[in-house]
ROKEVEX-885850 format. One line per field, with one value per residue (C-alpha): residue number from 1; residue in three letters; x, y, z. Coordinates in steps of 0.001 Angstrom, whole numbers, plus 500000, padded with zeros to 6 digits. Example, Ala and Ser with C-alpha at 12.3 -4.5 7.8 and 13.67 -1.06 7.14 Angstrom:
// ROKEVEX-885850
num: (1, 2)
residu: (ALA, SER)
u: (512300, 513670)
v: (495500, 498940)
w: (507800, 507140)
END
This chain:
// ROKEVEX-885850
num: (1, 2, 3, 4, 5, 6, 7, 8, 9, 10, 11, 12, 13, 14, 15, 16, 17, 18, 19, 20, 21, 22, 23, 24, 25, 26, 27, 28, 29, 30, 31, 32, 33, 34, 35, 36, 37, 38, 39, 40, 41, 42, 43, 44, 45, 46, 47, 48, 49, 50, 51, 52, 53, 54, 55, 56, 57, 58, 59, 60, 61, 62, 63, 64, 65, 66, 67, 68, 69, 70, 71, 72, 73, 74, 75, 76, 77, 78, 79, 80, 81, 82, 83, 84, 85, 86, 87, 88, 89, 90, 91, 92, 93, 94, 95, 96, 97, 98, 99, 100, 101, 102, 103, 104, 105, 106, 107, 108, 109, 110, 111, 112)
residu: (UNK, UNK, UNK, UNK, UNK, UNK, UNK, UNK, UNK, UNK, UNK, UNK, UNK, UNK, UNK, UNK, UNK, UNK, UNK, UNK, UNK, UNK, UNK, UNK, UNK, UNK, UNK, UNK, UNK, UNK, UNK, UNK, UNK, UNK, UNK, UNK, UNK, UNK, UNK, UNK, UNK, UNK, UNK, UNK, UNK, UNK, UNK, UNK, UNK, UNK, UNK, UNK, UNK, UNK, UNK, UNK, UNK, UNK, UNK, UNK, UNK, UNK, UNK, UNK, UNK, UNK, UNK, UNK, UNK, UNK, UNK, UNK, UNK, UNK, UNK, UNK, UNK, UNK, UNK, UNK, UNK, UNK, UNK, UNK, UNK, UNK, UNK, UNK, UNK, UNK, UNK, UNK, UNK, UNK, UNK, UNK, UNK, UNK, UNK, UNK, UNK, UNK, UNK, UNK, UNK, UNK, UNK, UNK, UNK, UNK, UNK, UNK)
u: (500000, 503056, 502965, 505364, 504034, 503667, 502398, 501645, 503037, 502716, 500559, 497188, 497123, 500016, 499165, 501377, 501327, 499824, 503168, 503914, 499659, 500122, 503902, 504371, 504191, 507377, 508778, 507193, 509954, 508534, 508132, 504595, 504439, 502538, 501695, 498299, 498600, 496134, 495735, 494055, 498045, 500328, 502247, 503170, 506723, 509534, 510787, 514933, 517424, 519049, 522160, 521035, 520238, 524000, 525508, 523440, 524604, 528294, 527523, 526319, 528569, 531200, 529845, 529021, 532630, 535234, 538570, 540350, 538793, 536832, 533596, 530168, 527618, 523983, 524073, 526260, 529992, 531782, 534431, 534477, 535125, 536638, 537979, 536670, 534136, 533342, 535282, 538077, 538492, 537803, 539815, 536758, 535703, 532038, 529860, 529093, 525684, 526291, 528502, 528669, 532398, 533359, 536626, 536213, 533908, 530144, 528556, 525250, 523579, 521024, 519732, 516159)
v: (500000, 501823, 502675, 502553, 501798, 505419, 505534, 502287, 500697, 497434, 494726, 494526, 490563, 488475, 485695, 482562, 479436, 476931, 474647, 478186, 478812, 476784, 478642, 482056, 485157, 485990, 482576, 482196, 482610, 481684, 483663, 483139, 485283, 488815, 491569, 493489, 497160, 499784, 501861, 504707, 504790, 504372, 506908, 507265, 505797, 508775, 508985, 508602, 511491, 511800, 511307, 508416, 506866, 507879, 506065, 502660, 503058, 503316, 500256, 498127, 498724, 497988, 494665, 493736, 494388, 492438, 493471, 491848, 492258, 495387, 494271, 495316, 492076, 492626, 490341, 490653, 488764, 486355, 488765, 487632, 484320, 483857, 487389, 487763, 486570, 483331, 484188, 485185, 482648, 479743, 481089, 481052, 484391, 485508, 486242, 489735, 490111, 489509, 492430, 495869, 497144, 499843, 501467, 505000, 504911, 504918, 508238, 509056, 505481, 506022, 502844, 503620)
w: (500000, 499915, 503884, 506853, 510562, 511284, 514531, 515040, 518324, 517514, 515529, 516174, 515245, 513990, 511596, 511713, 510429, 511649, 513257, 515499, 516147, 519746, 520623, 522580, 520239, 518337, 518332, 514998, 512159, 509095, 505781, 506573, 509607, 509075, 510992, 510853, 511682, 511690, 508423, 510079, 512001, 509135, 507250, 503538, 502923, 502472, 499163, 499280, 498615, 495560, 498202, 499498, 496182, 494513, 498478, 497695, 494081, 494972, 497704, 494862, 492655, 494962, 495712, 492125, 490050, 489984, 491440, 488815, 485492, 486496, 485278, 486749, 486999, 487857, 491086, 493823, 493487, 496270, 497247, 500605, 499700, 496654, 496272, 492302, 489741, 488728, 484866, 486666, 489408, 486810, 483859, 481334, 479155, 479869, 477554, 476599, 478043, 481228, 482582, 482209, 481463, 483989, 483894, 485722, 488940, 488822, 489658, 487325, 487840, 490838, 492026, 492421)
END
């Protein structure tokens, strides 16, 4: 509904599944947990700052290019683990589609 809690101070009901219905509240950790809040409460969502769009850009795009090769992907790469992309860390040539060529830092792409 495009809405945050607002003033809401907590759920009015909290649907769970059925295998957490009989447990204490909160213990439930399924997907299928929701929370009903009052409408009448909420607020409409803030729209992010042109600032805070360019920072997440900069935060993807530093978790989705390669240290190596310098190529942008559109998921985020292992760097943690195996320190590059898969191309790279296999010795195999991607194909074209796949990455985005970056050679100078990434300023005008906002990610919302």
């Amino acid at each position: 509904m495009g809405l945050s809690p607002g003033d809401n101070v907590g759920p009015v009901a909290i649907l769970r599944c059925r295998l957490c219905a009989t447990r204490p509240t909160w213990t439930c950790r399924h997907p299928t947990r929701g929370f009903l809040l009052r409408v009448d409460l909420a607020r409409p969502k803030r729209a992010p700052t042109p600032a805070q769009e360019l920072a997440l850009d900069r935060a993807m795009a530093a978790r989705s290019t390669c240290s190596r090769c310098s190529r942008r992907y559109d998921y985020c790469l292992p760097l943690r683990t195996v320190g590059s992309c898969d191309p790279c860390a296999r010795g195999y040539e991607p194909t074209p589609g796949a990455y985005v060529l970056t050679t100078t830092p990434v300023t005008h792409r906002l990610a919302a």
